[in-house]
C-alpha positions as CSV (number, residue, x, y, z in Angstrom):
1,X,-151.9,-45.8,-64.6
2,X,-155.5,-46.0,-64.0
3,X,-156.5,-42.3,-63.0
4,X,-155.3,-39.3,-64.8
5,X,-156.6,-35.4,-64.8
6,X,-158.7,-34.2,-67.7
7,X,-157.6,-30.3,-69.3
8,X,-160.2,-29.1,-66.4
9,X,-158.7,-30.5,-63.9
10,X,-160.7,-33.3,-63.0
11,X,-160.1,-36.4,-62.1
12,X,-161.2,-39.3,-64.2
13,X,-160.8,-43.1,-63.2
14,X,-160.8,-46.0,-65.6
15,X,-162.6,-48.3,-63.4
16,X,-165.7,-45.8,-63.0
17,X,-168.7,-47.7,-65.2
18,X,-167.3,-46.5,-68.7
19,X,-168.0,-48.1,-72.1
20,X,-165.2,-48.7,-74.7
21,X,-166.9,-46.6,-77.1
22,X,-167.4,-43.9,-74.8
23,X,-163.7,-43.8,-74.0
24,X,-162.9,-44.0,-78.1
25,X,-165.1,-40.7,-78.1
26,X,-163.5,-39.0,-75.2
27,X,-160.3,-39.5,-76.2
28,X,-160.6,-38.0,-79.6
29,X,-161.9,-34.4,-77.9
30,X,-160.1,-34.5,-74.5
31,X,-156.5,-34.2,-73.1
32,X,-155.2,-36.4,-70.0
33,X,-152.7,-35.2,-67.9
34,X,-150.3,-37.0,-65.5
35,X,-151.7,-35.6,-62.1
36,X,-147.6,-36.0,-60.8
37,X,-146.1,-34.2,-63.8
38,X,-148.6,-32.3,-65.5
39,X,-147.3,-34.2,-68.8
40,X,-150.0,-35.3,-71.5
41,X,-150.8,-39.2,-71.3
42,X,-152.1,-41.2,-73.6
43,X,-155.3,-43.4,-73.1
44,X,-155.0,-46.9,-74.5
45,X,-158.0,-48.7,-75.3
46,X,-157.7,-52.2,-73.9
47,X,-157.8,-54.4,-77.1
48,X,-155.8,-57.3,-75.8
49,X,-154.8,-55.5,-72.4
50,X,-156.3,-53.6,-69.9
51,X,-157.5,-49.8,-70.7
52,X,-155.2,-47.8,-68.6
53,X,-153.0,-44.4,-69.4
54,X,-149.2,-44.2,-70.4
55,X,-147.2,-41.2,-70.5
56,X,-145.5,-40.7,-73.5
57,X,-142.0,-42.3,-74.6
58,X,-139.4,-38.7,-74.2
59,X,-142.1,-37.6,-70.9
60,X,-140.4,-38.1,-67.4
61,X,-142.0,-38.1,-64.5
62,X,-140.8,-37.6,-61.4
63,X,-142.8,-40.6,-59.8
64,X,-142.9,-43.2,-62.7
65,X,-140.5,-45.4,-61.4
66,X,-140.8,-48.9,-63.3
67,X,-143.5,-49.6,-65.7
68,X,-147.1,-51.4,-65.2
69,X,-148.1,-54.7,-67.0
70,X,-151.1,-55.3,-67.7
71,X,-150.9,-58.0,-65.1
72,X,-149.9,-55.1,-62.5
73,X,-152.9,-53.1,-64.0
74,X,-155.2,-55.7,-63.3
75,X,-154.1,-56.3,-60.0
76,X,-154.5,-53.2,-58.8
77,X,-158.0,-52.8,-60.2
78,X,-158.9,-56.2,-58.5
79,X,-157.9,-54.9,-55.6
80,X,-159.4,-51.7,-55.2
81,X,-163.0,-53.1,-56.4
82,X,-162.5,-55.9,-53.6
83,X,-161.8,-53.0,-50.9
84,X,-164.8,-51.2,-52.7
85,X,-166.9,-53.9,-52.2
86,X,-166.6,-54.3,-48.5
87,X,-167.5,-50.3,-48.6
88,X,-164.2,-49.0,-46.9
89,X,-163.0,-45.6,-48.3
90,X,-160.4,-45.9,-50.8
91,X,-158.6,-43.9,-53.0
92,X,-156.9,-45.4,-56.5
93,X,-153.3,-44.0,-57.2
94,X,-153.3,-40.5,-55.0
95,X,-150.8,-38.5,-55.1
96,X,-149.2,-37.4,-51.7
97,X,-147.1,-34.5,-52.8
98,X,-146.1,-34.1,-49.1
99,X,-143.8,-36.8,-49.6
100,X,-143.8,-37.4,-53.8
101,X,-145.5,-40.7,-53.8
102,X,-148.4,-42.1,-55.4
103,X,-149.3,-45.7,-53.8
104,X,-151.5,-47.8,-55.9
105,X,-154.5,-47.5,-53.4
106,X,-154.8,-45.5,-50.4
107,X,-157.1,-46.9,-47.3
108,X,-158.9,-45.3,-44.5
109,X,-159.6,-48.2,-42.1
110,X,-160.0,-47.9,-38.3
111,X,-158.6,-44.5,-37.8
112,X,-155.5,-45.8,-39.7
113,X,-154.6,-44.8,-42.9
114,X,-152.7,-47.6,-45.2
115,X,-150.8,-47.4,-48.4
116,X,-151.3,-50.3,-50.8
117,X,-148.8,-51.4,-52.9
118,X,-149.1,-54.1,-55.4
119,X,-145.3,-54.9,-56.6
120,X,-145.2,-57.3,-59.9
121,X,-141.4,-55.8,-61.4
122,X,-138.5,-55.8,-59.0
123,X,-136.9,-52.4,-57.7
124,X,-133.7,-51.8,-55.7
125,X,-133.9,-52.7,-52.1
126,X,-132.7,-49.0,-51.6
127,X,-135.6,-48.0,-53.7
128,X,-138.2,-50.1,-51.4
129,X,-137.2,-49.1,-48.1
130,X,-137.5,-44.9,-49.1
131,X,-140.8,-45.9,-49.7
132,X,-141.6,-47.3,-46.7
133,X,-139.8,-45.2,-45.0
134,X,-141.5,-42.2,-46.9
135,X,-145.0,-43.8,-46.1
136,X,-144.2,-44.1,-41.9
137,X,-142.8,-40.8,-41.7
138,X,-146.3,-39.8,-43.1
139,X,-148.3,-41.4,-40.7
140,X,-149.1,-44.1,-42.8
141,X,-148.8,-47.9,-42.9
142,X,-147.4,-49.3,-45.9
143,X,-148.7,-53.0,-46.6
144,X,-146.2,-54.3,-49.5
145,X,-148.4,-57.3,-51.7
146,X,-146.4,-59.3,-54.6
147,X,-147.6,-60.4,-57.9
148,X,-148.3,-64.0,-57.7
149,X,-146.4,-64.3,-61.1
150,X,-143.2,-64.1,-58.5
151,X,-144.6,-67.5,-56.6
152,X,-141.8,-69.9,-57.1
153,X,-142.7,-73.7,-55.3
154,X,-140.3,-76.0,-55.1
155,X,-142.6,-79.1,-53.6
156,X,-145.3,-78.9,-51.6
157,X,-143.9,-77.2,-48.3
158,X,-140.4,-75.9,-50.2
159,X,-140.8,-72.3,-51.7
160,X,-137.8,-70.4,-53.6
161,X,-137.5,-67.0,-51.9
162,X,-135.4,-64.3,-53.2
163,X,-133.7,-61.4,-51.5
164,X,-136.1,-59.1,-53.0
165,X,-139.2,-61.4,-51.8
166,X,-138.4,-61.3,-48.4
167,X,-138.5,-57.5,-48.2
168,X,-142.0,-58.3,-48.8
169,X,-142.4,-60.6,-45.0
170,X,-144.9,-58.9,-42.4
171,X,-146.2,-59.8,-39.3
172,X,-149.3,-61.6,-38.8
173,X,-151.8,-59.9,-37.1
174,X,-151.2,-61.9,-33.6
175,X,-147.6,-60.6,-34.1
176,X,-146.4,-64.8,-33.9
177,X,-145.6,-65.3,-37.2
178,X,-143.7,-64.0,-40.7
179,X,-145.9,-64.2,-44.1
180,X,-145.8,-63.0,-47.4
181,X,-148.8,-61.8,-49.3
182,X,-148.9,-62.8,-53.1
183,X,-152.1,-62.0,-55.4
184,X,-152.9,-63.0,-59.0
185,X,-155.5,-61.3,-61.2
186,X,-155.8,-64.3,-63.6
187,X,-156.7,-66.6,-61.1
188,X,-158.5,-64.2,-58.7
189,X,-156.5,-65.4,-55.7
190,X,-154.4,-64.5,-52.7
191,X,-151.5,-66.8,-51.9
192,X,-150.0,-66.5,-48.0
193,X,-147.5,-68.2,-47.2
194,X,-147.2,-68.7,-43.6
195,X,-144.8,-69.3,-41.3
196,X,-141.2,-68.7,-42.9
197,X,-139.0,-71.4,-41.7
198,X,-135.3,-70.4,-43.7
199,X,-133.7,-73.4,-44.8
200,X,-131.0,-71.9,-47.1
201,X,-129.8,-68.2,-48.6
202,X,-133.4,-69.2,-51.5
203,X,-134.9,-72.2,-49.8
204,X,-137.7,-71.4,-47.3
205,X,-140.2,-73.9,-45.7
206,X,-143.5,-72.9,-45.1
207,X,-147.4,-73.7,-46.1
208,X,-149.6,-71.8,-48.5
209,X,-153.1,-70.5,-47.9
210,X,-154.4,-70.0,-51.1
211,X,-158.4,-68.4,-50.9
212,X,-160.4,-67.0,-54.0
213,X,-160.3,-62.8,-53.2
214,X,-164.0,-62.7,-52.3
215,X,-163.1,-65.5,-49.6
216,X,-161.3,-62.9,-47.6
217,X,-161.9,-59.5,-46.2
218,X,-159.2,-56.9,-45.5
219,X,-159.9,-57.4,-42.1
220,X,-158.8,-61.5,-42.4
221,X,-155.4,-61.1,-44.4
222,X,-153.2,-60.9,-42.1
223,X,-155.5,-62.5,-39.6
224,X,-153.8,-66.5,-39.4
225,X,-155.3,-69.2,-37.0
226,X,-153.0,-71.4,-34.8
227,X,-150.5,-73.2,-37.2
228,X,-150.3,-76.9,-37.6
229,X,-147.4,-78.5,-39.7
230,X,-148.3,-81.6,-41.1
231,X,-146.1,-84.8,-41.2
232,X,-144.9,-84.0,-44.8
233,X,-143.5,-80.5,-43.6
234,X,-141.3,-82.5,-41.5
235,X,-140.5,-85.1,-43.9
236,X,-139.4,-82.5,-46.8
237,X,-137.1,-80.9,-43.8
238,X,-135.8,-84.2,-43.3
239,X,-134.9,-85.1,-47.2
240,X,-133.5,-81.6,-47.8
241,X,-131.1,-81.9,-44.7
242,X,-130.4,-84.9,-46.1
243,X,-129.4,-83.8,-49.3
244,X,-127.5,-81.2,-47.2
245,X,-125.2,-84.3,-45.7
246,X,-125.0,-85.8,-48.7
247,X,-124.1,-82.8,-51.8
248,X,-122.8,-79.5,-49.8
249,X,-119.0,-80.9,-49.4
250,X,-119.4,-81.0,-53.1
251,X,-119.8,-77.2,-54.2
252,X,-116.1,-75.7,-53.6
253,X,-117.5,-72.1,-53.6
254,X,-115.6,-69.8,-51.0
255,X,-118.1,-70.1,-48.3
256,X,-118.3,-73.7,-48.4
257,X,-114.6,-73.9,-48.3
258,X,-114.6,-71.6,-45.0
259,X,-117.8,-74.1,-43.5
260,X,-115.2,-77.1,-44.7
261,X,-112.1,-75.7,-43.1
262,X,-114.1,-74.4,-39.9
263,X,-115.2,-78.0,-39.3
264,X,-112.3,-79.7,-40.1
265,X,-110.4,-77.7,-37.1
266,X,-113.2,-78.9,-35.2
267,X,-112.9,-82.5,-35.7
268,X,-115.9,-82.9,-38.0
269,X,-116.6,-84.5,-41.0
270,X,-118.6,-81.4,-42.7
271,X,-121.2,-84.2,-44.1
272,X,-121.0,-85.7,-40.1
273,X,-122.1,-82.3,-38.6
274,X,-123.7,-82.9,-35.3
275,X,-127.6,-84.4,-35.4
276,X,-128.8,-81.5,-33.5
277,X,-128.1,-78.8,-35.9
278,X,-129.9,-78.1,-38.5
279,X,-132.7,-77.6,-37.1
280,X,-136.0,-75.2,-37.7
281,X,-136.8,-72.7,-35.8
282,X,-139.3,-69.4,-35.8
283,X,-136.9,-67.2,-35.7
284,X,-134.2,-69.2,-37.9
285,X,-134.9,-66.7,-40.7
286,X,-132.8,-64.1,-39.7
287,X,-129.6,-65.6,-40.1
288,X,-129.4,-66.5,-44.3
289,X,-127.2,-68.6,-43.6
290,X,-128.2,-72.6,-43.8
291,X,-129.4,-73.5,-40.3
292,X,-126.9,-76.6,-40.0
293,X,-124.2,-74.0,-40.1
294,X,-124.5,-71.6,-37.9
295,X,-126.3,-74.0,-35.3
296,X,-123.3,-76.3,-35.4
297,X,-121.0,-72.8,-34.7
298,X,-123.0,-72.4,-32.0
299,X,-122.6,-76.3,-30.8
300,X,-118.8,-75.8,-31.3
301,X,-118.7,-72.9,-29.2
302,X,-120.8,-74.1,-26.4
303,X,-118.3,-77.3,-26.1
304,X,-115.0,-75.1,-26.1
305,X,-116.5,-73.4,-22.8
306,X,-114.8,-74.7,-19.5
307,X,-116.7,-77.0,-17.5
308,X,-119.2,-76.6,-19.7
309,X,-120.6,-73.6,-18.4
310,X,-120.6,-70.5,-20.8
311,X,-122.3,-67.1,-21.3
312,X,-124.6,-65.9,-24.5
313,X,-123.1,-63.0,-24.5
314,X,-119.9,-64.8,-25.4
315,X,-122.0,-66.8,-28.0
316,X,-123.4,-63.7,-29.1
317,X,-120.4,-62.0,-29.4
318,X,-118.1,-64.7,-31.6
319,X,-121.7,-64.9,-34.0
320,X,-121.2,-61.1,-34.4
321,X,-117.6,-61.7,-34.8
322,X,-118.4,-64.1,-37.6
323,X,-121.2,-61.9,-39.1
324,X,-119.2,-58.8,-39.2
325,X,-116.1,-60.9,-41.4
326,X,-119.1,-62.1,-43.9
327,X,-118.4,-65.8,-42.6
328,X,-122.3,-65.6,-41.7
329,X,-125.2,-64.2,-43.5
330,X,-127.8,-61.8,-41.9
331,X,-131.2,-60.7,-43.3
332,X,-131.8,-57.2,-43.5
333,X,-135.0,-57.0,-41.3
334,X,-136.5,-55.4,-38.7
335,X,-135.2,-57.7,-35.8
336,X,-132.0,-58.7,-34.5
337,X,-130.3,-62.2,-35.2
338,X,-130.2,-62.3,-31.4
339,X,-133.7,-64.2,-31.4
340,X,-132.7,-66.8,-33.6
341,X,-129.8,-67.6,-30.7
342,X,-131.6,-67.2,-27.7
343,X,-134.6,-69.4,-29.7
344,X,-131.7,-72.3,-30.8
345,X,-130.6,-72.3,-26.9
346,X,-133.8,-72.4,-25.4
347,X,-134.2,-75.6,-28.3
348,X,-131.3,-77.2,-26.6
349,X,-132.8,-76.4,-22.8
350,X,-136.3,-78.0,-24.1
351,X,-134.2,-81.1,-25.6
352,X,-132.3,-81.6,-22.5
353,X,-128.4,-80.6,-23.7
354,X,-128.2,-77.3,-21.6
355,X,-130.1,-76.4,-18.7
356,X,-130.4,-72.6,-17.7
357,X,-127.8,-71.3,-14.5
358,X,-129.2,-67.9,-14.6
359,X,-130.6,-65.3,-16.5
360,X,-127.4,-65.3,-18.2
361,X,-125.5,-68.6,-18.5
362,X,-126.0,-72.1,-19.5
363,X,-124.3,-75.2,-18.6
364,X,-123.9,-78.1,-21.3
365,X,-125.4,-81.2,-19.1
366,X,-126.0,-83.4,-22.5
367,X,-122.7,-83.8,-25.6
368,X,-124.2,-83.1,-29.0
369,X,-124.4,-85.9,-30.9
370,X,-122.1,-86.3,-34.0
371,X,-122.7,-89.0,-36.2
372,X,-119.9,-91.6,-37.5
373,X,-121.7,-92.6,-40.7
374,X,-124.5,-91.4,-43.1
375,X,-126.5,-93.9,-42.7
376,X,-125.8,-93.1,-38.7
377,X,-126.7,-89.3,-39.0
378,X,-130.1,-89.9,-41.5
379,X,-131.3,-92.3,-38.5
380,X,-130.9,-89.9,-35.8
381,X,-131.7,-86.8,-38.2
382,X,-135.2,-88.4,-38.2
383,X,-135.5,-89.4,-35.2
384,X,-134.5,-86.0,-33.8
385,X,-137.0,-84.2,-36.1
386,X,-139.9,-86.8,-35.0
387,X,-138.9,-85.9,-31.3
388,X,-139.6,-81.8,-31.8
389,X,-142.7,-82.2,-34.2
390,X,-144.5,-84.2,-31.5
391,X,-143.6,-82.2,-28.3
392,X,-144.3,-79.0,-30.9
393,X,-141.3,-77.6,-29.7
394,X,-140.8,-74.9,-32.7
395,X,-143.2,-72.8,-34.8
């Protein structure tokens, strides 16, 4: 921690204008108390990490959930001098005893007041959502921001996302887009990637905005221009998808065995899935679950209907079906895997398989296209992709 009470009572904060000697002094003469337990820390000079306060090893406090690194410790310090700097009134480490927490900054910004927290370690789901939850009840907006020493990328558009990361997604400011916020104190830098276009249960397309801190205000963080994806973003689709066709009948695992058998009942080949699934969409994030899968359900689905005509609440519905057994894999966030169907049909309305009857029902006018070779399905997997990055039908 970077603030702590002395025996008086008084705050003191290692990031006002203080000398390393001056601290060696103090600390010889003065006692520092936890200001959530009202246990004795101990100040550690920063020889080879930063100067900050630790309680002692048998102490327990009631809000010391993980402990810092000196990475998290400089961090936070960054961050607070950045918001400093632009001259907005900000608190380091209060503690809210209305609702036991003790965020890492606290800002007072446009009548709103926001709780910053600067997450390096990993804690239980459970663990981040009281939190949040903790924060909101309070009147106040949480805004989650990950250590940059959790940026895993796996090419140039391809990031490795775990569960835990995408706790950390929040809307852009214009409401039209997912990003996660990463910041590193060795490089000075804040890392958005922006949108998240799910390709797998870890895999996640997307691009990265990376600006030195004093780039960007508080104010332009969340704040992300109209998004163009450049050719490679569609390329990298294209190979991984390809990779798809070419490995995923490979892996036995018990949910590929279920995919296997589901297509098999079907009449497909499971590296012949139809060209027209797998594809990205804005919303496609919500479902875990690799795109090619549950779009081809959906294909499948559409095609048993008679006549062609069917309902998306019956599309809905055998989705749920499938969710609810754990053949399908949902996101835990704030909205409903309902948009990524309704956005996959209106896809197929914009491409010309379905057109609209009603508010309510479709009608297949166009068969999905399933391929009879590899070499087949990689041609029209690329031509398909080229088709919706040049009428911009997604993102």
């Amino acid at each position: 921690m970077l603030v702590a009470l002395l025996k008086n009572g008084s705050p003191i904060s290692l990031l006002d204008d203080w000398q390393m000697e001056q601290l060696d002094l103090l600390r010889k003469k003065e006692t520092f108390i936890c200001p959530v337990c009202k246990h004795e820390v101990v100040l550690k000079l920063g020889r080879k990490r930063i100067t900050h306060f630790a309680h002692r090893k048998d102490a327990v406090c009631t809000i010391e959930h993980e402990k810092e690194s000196s990475y998290h410790l400089s961090g936070k310090a960054d961050l607070f001098q950045w918001l400093k700097k632009q001259s907005f009134d900000v608190q380091l480490e209060p503690y809210l005893p209305a609702i036991q927490q003790r965020p890492d900054l606290l800002l007072s910004y446009k009548g709103k007041t926001y709780a910053i927290e600067y997450q390096c370690a990993t804690i239980s789901e459970e663990l981040f959502r009281k939190r949040t939850a903790s924060f909101i009840k309070a009147g106040i907006q949480p805004l989650w921001i990950l250590g940059a020493n959790r940026f895993r990328r796996s090419s140039n558009y391809s990031f490795r996302l775990s569960s835990f990361q995408w706790l950390f997604a929040s809307p852009t400011q214009s409401q039209s887009h997912l990003l996660i916020l990463y910041y590193c104190p060795q490089t000075k830098q804040f890392f958005r990637i922006v949108p998240l276009v799910s390709f797998s249960v870890y895999n996640t397309f997307s691009t990265a905005m990376i600006d030195r801190i004093e780039r960007l205000s508080f104010e332009t963080l969340f704040h992300i221009e109209a998004i163009s994806l450049p050719n490679m973003f569609w390329y990298e689709w294209f190979m991984q998808k390809k990779r798809w066709r070419l490995t995923f009948p490979l892996y036995p695992t018990k949910e590929n065995r279920f995919v296997c058998m589901y297509f098999y009942e079907h009449n497909l080949v499971p590296s012949l899935f139809p060209i027209e699934a797998g594809l990205p969409s804005k919303y496609g994030y919500l479902f875990a679950t690799p795109p090619f899968i549950w779009q081809t359900y959906i294909l499948i689905m559409m095609k048993k209907q008679k006549n062609g005509t069917f309902y998306f609440s019956d599309i809905y519905s055998s989705i749920s079906k499938m969710v609810r057994a754990r053949k399908l894999k949902v996101r835990n966030l704030p909205l409903h895997y309902f948009r990524a169907i309704d956005e996959y049909l209106f896809l197929l309305v914009q491409l010309g398989y379905i057109k609209i009857v009603n508010s309510t029902t479709f009608q297949l006018i166009k068969s999905f296209t399933v391929p009879k070779t590899i070499e087949e399905a990689l041609k029209m997997d690329y031509k398909l992709l080229k088709v919706i990055e040049k009428q911009s039908f997604i993102i």
